[in-house]
C-alpha positions in Angstrom: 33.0 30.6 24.5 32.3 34.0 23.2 30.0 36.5 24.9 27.5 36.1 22.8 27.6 32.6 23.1 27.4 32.9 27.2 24.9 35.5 27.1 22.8 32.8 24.6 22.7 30.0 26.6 20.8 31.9 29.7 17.3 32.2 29.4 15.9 35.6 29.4 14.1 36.8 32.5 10.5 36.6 32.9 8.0 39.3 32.8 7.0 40.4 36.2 2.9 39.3 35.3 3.7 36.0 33.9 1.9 33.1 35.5 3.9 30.2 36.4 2.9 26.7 34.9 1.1 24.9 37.3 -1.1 28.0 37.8 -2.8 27.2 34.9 -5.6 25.5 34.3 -6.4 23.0 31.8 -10.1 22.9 30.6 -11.7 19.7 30.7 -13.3 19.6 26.6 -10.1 21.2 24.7 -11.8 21.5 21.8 -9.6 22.2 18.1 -11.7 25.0 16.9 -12.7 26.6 20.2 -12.4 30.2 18.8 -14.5 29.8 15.7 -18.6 29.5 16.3 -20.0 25.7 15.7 -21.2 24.9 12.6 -24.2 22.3 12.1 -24.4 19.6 10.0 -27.3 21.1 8.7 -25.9 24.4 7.9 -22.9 22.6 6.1 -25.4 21.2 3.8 -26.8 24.7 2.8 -23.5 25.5 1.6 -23.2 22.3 -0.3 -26.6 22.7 -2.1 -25.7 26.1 -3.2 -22.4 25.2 -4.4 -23.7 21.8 -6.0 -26.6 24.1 -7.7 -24.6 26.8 -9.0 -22.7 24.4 -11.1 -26.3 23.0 -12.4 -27.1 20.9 -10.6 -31.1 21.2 -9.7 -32.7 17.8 -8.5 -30.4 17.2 -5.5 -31.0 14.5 -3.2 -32.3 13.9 0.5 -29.6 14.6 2.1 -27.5 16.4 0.0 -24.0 14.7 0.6 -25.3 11.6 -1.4 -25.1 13.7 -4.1 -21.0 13.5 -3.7 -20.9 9.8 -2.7 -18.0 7.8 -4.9 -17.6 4.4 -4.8 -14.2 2.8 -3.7 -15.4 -1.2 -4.1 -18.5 -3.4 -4.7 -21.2 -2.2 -3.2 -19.3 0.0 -0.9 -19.0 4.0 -1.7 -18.0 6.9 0.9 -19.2 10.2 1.6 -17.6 13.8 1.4 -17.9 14.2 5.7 -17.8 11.7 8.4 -18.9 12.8 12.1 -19.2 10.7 15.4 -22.8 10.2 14.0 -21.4 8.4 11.5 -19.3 6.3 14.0 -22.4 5.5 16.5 -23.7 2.1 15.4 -19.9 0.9 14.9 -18.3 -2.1 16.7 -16.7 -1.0 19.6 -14.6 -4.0 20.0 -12.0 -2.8 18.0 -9.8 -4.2 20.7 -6.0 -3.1 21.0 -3.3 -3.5 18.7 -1.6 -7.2 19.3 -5.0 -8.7 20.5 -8.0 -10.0 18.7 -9.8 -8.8 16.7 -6.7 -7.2 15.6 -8.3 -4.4 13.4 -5.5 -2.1 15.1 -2.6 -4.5 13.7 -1.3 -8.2 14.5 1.7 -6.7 16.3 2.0 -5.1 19.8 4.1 -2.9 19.6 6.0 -0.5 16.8 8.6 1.2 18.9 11.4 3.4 17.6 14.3 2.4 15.4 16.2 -0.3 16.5 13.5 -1.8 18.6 12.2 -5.0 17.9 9.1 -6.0 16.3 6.8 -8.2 18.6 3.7 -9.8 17.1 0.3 -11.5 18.5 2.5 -14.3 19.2 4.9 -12.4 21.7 8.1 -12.5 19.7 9.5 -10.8 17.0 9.0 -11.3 13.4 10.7 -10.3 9.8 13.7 -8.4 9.8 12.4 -4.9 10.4 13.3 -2.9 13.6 11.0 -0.5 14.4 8.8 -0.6 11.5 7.6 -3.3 8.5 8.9 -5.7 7.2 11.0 -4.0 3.7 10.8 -6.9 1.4 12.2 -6.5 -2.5 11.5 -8.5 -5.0 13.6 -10.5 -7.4 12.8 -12.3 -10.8 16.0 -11.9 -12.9 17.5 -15.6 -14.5 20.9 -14.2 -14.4 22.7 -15.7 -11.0 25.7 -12.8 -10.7 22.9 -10.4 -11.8 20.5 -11.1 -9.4 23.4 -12.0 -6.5 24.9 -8.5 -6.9 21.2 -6.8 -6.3 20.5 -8.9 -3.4 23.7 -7.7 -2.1 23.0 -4.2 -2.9 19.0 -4.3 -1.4 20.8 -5.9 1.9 23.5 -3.6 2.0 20.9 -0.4 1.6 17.8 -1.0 3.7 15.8 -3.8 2.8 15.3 -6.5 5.3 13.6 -10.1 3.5 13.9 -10.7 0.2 11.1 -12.3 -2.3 12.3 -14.8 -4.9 10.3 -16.0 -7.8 12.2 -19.2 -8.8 11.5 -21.1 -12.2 11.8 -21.0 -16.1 12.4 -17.6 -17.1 12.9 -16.4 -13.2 15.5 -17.3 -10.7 16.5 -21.1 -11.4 15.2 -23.5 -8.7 18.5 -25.2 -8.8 20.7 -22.5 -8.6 18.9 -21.1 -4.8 22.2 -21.9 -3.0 24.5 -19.9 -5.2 21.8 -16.7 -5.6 21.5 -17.1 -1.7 25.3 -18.0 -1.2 26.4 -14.4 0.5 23.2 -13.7 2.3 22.9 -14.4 5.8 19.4 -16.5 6.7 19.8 -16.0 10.5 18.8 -12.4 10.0 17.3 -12.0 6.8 13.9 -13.8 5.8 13.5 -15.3 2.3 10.4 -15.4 0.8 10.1 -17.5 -2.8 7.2 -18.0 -5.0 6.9 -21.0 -7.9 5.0 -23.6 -6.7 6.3 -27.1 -5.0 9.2 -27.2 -6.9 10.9 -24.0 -5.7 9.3 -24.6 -2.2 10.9 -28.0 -2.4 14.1 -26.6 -3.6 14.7 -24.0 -0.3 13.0 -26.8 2.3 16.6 -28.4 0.9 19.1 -25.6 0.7 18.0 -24.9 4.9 17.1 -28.6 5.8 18.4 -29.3 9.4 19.1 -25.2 10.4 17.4 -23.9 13.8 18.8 -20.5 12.9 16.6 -19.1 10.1 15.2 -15.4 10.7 11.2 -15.7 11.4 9.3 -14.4 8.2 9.8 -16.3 5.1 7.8 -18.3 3.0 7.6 -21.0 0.9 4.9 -19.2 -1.2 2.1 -22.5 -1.6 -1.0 -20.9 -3.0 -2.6 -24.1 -5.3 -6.0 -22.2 -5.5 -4.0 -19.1 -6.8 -2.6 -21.3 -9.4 -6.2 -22.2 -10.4 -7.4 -18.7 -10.4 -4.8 -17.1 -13.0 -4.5 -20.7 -15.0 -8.2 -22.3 -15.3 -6.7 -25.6 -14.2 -7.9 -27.4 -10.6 -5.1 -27.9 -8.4 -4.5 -30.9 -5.9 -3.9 -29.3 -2.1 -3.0 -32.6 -0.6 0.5 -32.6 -0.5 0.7 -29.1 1.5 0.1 -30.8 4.3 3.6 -32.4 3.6 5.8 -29.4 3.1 3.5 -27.7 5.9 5.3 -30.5 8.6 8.6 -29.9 7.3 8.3 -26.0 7.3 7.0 -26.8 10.9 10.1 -28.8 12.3 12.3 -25.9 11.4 10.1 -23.7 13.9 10.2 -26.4 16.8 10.6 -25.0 20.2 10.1 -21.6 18.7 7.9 -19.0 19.7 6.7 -17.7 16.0 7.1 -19.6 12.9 10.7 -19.1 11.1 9.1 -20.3 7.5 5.3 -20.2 6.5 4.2 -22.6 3.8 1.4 -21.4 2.3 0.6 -17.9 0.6 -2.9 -16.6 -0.1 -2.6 -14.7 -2.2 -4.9 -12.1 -2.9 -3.2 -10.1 -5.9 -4.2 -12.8 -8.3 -8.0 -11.6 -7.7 -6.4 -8.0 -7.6 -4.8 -8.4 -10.9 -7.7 -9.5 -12.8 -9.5 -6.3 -11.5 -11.2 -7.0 -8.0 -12.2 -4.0 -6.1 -10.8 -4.4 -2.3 -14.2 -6.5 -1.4 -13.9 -9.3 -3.8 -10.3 -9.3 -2.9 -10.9 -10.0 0.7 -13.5 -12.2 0.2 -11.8 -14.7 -2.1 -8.7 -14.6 0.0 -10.8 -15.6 3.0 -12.3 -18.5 1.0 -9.0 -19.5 -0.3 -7.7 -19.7 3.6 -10.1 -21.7 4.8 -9.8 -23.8 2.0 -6.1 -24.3 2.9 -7.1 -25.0 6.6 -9.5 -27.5 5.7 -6.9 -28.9 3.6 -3.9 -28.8 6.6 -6.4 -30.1 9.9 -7.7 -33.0 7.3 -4.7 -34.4 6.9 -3.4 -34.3 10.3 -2.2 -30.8 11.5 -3.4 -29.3 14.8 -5.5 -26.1 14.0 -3.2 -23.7 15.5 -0.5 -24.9 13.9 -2.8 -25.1 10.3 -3.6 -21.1 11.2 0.3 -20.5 11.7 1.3 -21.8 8.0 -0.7 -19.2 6.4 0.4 -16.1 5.3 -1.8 -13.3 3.0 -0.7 -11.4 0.1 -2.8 -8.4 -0.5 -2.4 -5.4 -2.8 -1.7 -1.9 -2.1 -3.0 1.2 -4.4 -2.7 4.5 -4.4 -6.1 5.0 -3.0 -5.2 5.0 0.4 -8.0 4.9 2.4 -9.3 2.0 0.9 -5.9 0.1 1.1 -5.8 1.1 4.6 -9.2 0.3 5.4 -8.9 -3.1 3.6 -5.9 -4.5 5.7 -7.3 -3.5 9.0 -11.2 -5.0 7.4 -8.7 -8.7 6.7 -7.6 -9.1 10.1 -10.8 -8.7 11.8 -12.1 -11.5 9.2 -9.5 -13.8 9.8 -9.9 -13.4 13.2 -13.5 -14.2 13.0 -12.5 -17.0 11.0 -10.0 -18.2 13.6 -12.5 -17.6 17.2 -15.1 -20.1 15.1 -12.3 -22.6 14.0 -11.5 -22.7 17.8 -8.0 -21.5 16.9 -5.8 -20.2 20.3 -6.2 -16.2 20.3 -2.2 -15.7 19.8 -2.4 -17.5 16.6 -5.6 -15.6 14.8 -3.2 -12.7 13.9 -3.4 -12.5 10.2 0.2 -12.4 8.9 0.2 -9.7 6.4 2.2 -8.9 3.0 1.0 -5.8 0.8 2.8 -5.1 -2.4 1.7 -2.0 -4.1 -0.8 -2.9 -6.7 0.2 -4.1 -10.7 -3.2 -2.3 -11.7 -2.9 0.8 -11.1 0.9 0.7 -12.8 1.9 2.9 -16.2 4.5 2.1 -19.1 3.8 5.9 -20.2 5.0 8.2 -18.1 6.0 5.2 -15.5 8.3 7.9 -13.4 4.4 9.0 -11.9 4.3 5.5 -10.7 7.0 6.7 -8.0 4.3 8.7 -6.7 1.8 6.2 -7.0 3.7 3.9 -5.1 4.8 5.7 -2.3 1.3 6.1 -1.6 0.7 2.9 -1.9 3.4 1.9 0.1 1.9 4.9 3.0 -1.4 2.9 3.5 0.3 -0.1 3.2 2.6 1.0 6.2 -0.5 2.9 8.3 -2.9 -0.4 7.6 -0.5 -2.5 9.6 1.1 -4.4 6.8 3.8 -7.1 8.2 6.0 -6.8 5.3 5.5 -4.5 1.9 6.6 -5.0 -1.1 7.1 -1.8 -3.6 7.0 -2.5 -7.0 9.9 -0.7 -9.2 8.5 2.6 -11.1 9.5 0.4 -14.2 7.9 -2.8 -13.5 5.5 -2.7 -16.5 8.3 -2.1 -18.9 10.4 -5.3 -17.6 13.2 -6.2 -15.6 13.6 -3.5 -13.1 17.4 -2.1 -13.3 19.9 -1.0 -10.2 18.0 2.2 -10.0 14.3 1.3 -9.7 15.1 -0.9 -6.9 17.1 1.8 -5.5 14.0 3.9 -5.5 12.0 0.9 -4.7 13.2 0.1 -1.5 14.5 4.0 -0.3 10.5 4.3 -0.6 9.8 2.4 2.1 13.0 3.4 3.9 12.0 7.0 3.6 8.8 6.3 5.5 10.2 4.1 8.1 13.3 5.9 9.4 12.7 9.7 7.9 8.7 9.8 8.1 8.8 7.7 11.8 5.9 6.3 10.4 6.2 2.8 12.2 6.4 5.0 15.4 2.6 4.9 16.1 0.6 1.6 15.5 -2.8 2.0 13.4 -2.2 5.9 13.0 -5.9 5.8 11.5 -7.8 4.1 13.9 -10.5 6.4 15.8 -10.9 7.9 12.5 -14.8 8.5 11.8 -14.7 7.6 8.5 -11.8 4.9 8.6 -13.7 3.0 10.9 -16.7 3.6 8.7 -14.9 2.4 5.5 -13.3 -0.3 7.8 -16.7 -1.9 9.3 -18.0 -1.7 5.6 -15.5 -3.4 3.7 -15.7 -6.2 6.3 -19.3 -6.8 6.4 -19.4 -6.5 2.2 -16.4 -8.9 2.0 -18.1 -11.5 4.6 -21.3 -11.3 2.6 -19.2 -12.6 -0.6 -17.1 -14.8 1.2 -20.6 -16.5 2.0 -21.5 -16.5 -1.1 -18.4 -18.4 -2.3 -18.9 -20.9 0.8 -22.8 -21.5 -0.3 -21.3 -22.3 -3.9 -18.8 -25.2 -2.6 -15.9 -23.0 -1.5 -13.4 -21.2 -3.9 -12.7 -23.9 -5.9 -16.0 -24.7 -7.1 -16.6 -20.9 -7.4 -13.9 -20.6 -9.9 -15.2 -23.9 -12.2 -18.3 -22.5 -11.9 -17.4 -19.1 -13.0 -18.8 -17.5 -10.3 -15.4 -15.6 -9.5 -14.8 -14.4 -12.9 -18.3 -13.0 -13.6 -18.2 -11.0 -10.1 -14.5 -9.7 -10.5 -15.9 -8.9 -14.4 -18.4 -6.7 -13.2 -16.3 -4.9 -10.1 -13.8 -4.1 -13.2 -16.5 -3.3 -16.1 -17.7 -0.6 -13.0 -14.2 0.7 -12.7 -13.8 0.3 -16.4 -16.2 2.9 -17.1 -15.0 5.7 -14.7 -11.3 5.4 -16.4 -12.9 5.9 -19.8 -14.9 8.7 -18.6 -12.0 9.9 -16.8 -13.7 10.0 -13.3 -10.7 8.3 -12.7 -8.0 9.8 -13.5 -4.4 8.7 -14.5 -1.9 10.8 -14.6 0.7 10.7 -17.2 -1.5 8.4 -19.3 -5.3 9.5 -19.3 -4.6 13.3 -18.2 -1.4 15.4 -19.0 0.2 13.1 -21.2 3.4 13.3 -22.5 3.8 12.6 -26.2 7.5 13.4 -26.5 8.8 11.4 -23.9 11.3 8.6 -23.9 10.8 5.5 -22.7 13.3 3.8 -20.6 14.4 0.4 -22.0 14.3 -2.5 -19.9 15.0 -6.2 -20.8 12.1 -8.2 -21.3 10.8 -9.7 -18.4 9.5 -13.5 -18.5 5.7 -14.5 -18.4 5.7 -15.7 -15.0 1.9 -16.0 -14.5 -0.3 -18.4 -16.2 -2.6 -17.6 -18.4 -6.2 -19.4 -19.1 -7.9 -18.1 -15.7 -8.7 -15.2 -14.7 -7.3 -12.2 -17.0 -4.8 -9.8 -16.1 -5.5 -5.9 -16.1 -4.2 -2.6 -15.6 -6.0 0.7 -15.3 -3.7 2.4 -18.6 -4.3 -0.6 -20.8 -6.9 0.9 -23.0 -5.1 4.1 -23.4 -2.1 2.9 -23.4 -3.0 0.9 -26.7 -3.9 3.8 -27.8 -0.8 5.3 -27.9 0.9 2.6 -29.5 -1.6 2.9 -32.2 -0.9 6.6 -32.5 2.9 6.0 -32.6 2.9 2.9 -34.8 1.7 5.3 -37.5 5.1 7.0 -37.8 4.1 10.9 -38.6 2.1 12.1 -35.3 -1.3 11.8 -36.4 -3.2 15.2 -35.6 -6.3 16.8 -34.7 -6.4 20.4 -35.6 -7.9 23.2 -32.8 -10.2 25.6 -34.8 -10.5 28.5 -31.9 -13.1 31.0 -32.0 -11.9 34.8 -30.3 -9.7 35.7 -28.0 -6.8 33.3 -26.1 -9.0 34.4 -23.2 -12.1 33.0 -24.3 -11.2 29.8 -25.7 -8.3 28.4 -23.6 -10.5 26.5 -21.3 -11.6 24.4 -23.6 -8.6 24.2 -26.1 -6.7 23.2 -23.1 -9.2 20.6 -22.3 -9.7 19.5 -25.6 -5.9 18.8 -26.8 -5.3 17.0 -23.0 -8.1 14.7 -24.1 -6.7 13.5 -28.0 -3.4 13.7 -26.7 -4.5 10.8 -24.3 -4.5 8.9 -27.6 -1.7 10.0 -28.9 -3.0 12.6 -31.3 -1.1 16.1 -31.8 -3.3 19.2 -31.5 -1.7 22.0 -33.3 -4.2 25.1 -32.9 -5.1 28.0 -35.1 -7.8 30.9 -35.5 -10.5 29.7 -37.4 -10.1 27.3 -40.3 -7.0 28.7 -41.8 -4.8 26.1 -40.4 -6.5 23.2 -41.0 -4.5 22.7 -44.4 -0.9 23.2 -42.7 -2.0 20.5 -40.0 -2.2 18.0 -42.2 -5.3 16.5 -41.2 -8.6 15.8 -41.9 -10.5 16.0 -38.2 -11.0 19.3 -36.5 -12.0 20.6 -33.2 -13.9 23.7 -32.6 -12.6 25.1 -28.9 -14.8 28.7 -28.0 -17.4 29.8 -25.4 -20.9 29.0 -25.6 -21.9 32.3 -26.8 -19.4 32.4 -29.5 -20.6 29.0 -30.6 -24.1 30.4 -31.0 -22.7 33.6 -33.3 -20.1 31.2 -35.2 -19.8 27.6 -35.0 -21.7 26.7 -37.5 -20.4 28.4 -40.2 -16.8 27.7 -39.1 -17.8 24.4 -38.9 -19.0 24.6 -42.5 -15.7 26.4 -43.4 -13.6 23.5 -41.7 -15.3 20.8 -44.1 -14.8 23.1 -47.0 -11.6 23.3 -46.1 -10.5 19.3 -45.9 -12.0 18.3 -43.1 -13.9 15.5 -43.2 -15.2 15.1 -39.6 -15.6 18.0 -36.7 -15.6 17.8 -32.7 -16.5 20.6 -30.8 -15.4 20.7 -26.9 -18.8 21.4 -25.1 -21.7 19.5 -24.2 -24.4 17.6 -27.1 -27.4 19.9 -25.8 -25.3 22.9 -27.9 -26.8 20.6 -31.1 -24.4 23.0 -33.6 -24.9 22.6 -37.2 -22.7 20.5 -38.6 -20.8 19.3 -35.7 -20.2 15.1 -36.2 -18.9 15.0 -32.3 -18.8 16.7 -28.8 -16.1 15.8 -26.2 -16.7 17.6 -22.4 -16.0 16.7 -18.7 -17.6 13.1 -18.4 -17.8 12.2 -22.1 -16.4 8.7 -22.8 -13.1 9.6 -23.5 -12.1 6.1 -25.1 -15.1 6.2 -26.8 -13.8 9.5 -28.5 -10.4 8.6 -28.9 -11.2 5.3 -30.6 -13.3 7.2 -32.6 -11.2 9.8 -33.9 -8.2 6.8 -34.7 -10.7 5.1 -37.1 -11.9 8.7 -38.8 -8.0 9.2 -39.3 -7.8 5.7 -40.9 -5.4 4.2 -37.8 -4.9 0.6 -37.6 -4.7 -1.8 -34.6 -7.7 -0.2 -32.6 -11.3 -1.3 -33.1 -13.7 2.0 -33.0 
């Protein structure tokens, strides 16, 4: 060891005034911002009013922060600032994590990597140590193809695996070979495709007392009538239900659920976060109902169940939502006289289809890591993260690389499994929790009053609900109050798509639709594209860069959203070498008042045969056909502009 080295590894010497530890002493209120004076709620207001009022805003209301409410789901919307006011008339019952009402998560304990998971039930579940369940997907028909990436997922992090088996999927009859090299006794298998693939893996492990807790058989009939139309017969669950049971006998925790709710279908078809947990909750006690008539005990009923919820990229909410589920189904269970070890809703999230992009789909890596966050911080048992791809098609080696290194990122780099319900004590989680819950109950009444889920969907009093959560989301995509990146701002027209084989239509069709936030865009695009020569919309600027770049900027980020090139010039002189007959005039209001009307006039004289100008209607310029600004309806416009530039395939 060098000198240096010795003289490094003594501490220095202590000043001769330096207190030693335990002389200290620790004040009983430690307060975060102890050196800064206190601000009122009150005061904080003042501030907001004058911000909210420089920016026009005159008629504000009583108190002012309603004025920044948003909403995140039916009937639900949150505020810019949550205090312990906020928190005062909350349940306090929140209870610990393991134990009803298990709002803080069905499992006892996270623990550090290489611990083992222990749920309400006492025992360890999935194949996760230390953290959630990492569960990857898997829908390709080719054997070898789908073998090698079940080796790879195995071999690089993920811990259950999620089969879709059927026609254009993995074949039903071909399970054995696909599951030939994996080892059951520590990795869970999960498989969706009705009785017949359920059927089909009750066979391949008939007889084993080995299998690794956490799989499924992935029953959800009423599912099946949401996205198809069609009624479904739930009295042969009961059935599979007793065989899944006997391979649990003498166990502690289940080794193979039967039944999946599954919440994405409603999801999918554009359900904000209440309609999703309320027509999950209907859907499971539909499925107990189903089980205790013919025969099963109700504990073992509750411990067949598993739910499927989605994840998005707004967080809160998804985090919110999971914690909102268990305290339901825990409700559900203390009023079903189920045991209290049992009532621990078994939870999958898989980050949400909606909010997923074919343009610009590498953004969906953010999108889902997020997604896969609240998923993780909810409480999530197992999570599913959809390849960056998955709109495109069959997902290659590298976005299930991505896929599940998300997850493992989180887990083993991010220690986010370290701490159960990070969020919990959190003014306004709790706030957004206790609201979702009591929103979600009030529809899953509702549902009940009508005959139950079933009878909801016949009725169409599912659709028209879930229609009008969407047709409310609908209209802050168009308007761009919600944003998406990549697709609705900061597109990218040049960019190359990955290509990715085909995937098969594995959900059925005559139910409930199927939606995404980018469809309408999206469309669109492939309007704009199918045309062949970049259909354009020419910038007419008025002065200096200086002076109009706000709103050029803003204006070409808006028509390129539909595909539209917005090559930019001084004036009107370019309008002839952009080829195109619709203009936009991009200035300041006080160079609109000194010129837009004539260069409006000069445009049309020039070839143009309609003209935008990016600022609000009450500017009522002379000659001006349109106006786009923050909050105009952005479809609306685009659509517009596609049928003034003669483009086919888009209605205006």
């Amino acid at each position: 060891m060098s000198s240096t080295d010795q003289q490094s590894s003594h501490p220095a010497p202590a000043p001769a005034d330096a207190q030693v530890p335990g002389e200290h002493e620790v004040p009983e209120d430690l307060g975060l911002a102890a050196e800064f004076p206190g601000v009122t709620r009150d005061e904080w207001r003042e501030l907001v009013a004058g911000v909210l009022r420089k920016a026009g805003r005159e008629d504000l209301p009583e108190p002012v922060e309603e004025a920044l409410r948003r909403p995140v789901a039916t009937g639900v919307t949150v505020a810019p600032l949550y205090t312990a006011a906020d928190a005062a008339d909350l349940p306090t019952a929140v209870g610990v994590p393991g134990l009803p009402p298990f709002v803080r998560g069905s499992r006892a304990s996270g623990g550090p990597a290489g611990s083992a998971e222990v749920t309400a039930s006492g025992g360890a579940e999935g194949g996760a140590p230390g953290g959630w369940d990492i569960r990857q997907r898997h829908a390709h028909p080719d054997v070898a193809v789908t073998k090698e990436a079940i080796a790879a997922d195995l071999e690089n992090g993920v811990t259950s695996l999620w089969l879709v088996v059927g026609e254009g999927a993995v074949p039903a009859d071909r399970l054995g070979d696909v599951l030939a090299d994996v080892y059951l006794d520590l990795a869970p298998v999960s498989v969706s495709g009705g009785t017949a693939a359920a059927e089909a893996f009750l066979d391949l492990v008939d007889g084993r007392d080995d299998l690794a807790p956490g799989g499924s058989l992935g029953l959800d009939p009423l599912g099946e009538h949401a996205a198809s139309g069609q009624p479904q017969d739930l009295s042969g669950l009961a059935a599979i239900a007793r065989r899944a049971a006997a391979l649990s006998a003498g166990r502690p925790r289940p080794a193979l659920r039967s039944v999946v709710v599954d919440g994405t279908v409603f999801a999918d078809a554009g359900a904000s976060a209440v309609e999703e947990l309320g027509c999950s909750l209907a859907a499971g006690v539909a499925y107990l109902r189903a089980l205790t008539e013919a025969g099963l005990g109700v504990d073992e009923a509750f411990g067949q169940l598993e739910f499927r919820y989605s994840a998005s990229a707004d967080q809160f909410t998804t985090i919110a939502a999971l914690r909102a589920a268990r305290r339901l189904w825990d409700r559900v269970g203390e009023v079903s006289g189920a045991a209290p070890e049992v009532r621990g809703q078994h939870q999958h999230a898989v980050t949400s289809s909606v909010m997923t992009t074919r343009r610009d789909p590498w953004v969906n890596m953010l999108r889902t890591t997020v997604a896969c966050f609240a998923a993780g911080v909810g409480g999530a048992d197992s999570v599913t993260v959809q390849p960056f791809d998955a709109a495109l098609g069959l997902p290659d080696s590298f976005a299930r690389r991505i896929a599940r290194n998300t997850q493992s990122l989180l887990v083993e780099e991010g220690h986010l499994a370290r701490v159960l319900d990070p969020a919990g004590g959190s003014w306004y989680v709790e706030s957004l929790t206790d609201e979702l819950a009591r929103a979600a109950w009030d529809w899953f009444t509702e549902i009940e009053r009508a005959g139950g889920l079933a009878a909801a969907l016949d009725s169409g009093l599912v659709r028209d609900r879930i229609a009008t959560a969407w047709d409310a989301r609908a209209a802050r995509l168009a308007t761009r109050a919600e944003a998406i990146t990549g697709v609705s701002e900061f597109p990218n027209l040049t960019e190359k798509l990955p290509q990715r084989q085909p995937a098969a239509e594995l959900h059925a069709t005559g139910g409930l639709p199927r939606v995404r936030a980018a469809q309408e865009f999206e469309a669109l695009r492939d309007a704009a594209d199918a045309a062949g020569d970049r259909p354009q919309v020419y910038l007419a600027t008025i002065g200096p860069i200086a002076r109009h770049t706000a709103r050029a900027s803003f204006a070409g980020n808006l028509f390129q959203a539909g595909g539209l090139a917005t090559p930019a010039g001084d004036g009107a002189g370019g309008l002839g070498d952009a080829g195109t007959t619709v203009a936009c005039i991009c200035g300041t209001d006080k160079d609109y008042a000194e010129q837009a009307a004539g260069l409006a006039a000069a445009l049309k004289d020039a070839g143009a045969t309609h003209v935008w100008l990016a600022g609000k209607p009450d500017l009522a310029v002379e000659g001006v056909d349109g106006y786009v600004y923050a909050g105009c309806d952005a479809l609306d416009v685009l659509r517009t502009v596609h049928a003034q530039l003669g483009l086919e395939g888009v209605q205006a």
